[in-house]
N, C-alpha and C positions, 0 to 999 in steps of 0.2 A: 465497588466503583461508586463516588458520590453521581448523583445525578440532579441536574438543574434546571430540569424540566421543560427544556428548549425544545427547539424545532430539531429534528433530525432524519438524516438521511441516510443509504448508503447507495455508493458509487462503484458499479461492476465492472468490470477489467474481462471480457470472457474471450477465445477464440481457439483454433487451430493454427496450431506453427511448424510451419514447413520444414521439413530436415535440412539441417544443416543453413540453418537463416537466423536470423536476430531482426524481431520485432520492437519496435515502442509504441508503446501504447499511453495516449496522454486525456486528461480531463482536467479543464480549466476551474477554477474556484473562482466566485462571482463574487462573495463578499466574505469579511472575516469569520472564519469559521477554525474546530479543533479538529484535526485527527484522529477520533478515538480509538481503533481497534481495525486491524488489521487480519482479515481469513484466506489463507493461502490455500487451493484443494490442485492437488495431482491425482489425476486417476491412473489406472493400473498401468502400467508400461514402461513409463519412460525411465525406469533403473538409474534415475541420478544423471539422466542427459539433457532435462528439460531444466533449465535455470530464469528463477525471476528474481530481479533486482527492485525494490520497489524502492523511488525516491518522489523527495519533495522537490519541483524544480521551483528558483525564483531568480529571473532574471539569468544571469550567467552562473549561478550558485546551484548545483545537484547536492544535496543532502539526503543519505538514508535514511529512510521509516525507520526502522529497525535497526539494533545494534548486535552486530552476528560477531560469534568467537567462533575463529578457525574458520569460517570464509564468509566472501563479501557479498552471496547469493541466496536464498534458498532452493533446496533441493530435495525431492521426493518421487515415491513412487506408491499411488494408492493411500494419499496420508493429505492430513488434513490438521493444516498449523494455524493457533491464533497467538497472534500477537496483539498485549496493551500497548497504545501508542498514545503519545500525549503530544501533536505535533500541530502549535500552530499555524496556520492558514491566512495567506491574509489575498487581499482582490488581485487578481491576476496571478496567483501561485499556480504552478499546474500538479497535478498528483500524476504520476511516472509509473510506469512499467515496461522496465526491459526485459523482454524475455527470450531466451536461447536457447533453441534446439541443436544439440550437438550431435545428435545421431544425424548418420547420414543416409540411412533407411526409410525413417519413420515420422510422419507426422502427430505431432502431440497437444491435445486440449487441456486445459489449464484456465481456472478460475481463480479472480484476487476481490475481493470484496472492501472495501474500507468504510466505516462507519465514521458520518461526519457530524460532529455537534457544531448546529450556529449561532446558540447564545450565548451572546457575545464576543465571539469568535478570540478572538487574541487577547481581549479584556479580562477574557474569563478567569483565567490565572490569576488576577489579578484581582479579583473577586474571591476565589480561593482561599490567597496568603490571604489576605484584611479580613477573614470569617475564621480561621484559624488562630489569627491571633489573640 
């Protein structure tokens, strides 16, 4: 991963979800910033009933973080996913998390982590190509 030496953060996503409920869980972005890196954690139980969607909202436009083959969630149990994301940000974007508990038993915790770089937020890229070339 190049690194730019900027300000950075990360933005936690934590709770318990009631059986058979669907949460969202939102945090607003305050100025141009990157999405760099995405950490998904299930702890032991929820056998593929606990599902998080994480998207970038802006405005009336939902966009997935992440690019999943064969479904539009992730899903686990006792497992701990990172995903590289390269998803600009810009003031007023919110960073998303739908999460759904399909069991109709059990309540499930569930952590999403996203690492945010802000220098330059949306420029950055563009900083990037032009050092590249």
């Amino acid at each position: 991963m190049i690194s730019f030496g900027g300000r950075q953060t990360t933005v936690r996503f934590s709770d318990t979800v009631p059986p058979d409920s669907t949460r969202t869980y939102s945090r607003a972005i305050e100025e141009p910033a990157t999405a760099e890196q995405l950490s998904v954690r299930f702890y032991q139980g929820p056998e593929l009933e606990l599902e998080i969607r994480p998207l970038r909202q802006r405005e009336s436009d939902a966009l997935p973080l992440i690019d999943l083959v064969g479904r539009d969630v992730v899903v686990g149990d006792d497992d701990v996913f990172d995903f590289e994301v390269s998803e600009p940000l810009e003031e007023g974007d919110e960073l998303v998390m739908e999460v759904t508990n399909n069991s109709t038993e059990y309540a499930y915790d569930f952590n999403a982590d996203v690492a945010i770089d802000y220098l330059g937020g949306t420029e950055r890229a563009v900083v990037a190509i032009a050092e590249g070339l």
